[in-house]
C-alpha positions, 0 to 999 in steps of 0.5 A: 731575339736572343741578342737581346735577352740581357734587357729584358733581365734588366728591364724585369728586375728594374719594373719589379724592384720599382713596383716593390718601392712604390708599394712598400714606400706607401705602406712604410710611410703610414706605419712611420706616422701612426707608429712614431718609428725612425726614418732610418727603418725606411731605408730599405725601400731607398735601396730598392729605388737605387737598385731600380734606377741602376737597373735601367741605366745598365739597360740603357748602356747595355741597348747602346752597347749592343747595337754598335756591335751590330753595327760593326758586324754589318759593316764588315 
């Protein structure tokens, strides 16, 4: 399993950064309303959604990348 240990890193840092979105995009969006702030201030929490979405394409490329390795050294 050692093989696969990169998706597991992905797939973490992906899962906490798109839970820190939703949490954080929720509580920010109620402090906007009551406080009259920018939306500029929201910015942070747009980030971490980019930052979570990359993290699972790059998991996905990592998965597809790493099982035609596999299959190359199978076929020799």
């Amino acid at each position: 399993m050692r093989v696969y240990i990169w998706l597991y890193i992905l797939g973490a840092c992906g899962t906490i950064s798109l839970g820190m979105f939703l949490f954080s995009l929720n509580r920010d969006s109620i402090l906007l309303k009551k406080l009259k702030l920018k939306k500029s201030k929201i910015l942070i929490n747009w980030l971490l959604l980019a930052v979570s979405i990359t993290c699972f394409l790059l998991m996905i490329y990592a998965f597809i990348y790493i099982q035609k390795q596999i299959n190359i050294f199978n076929l020799t």
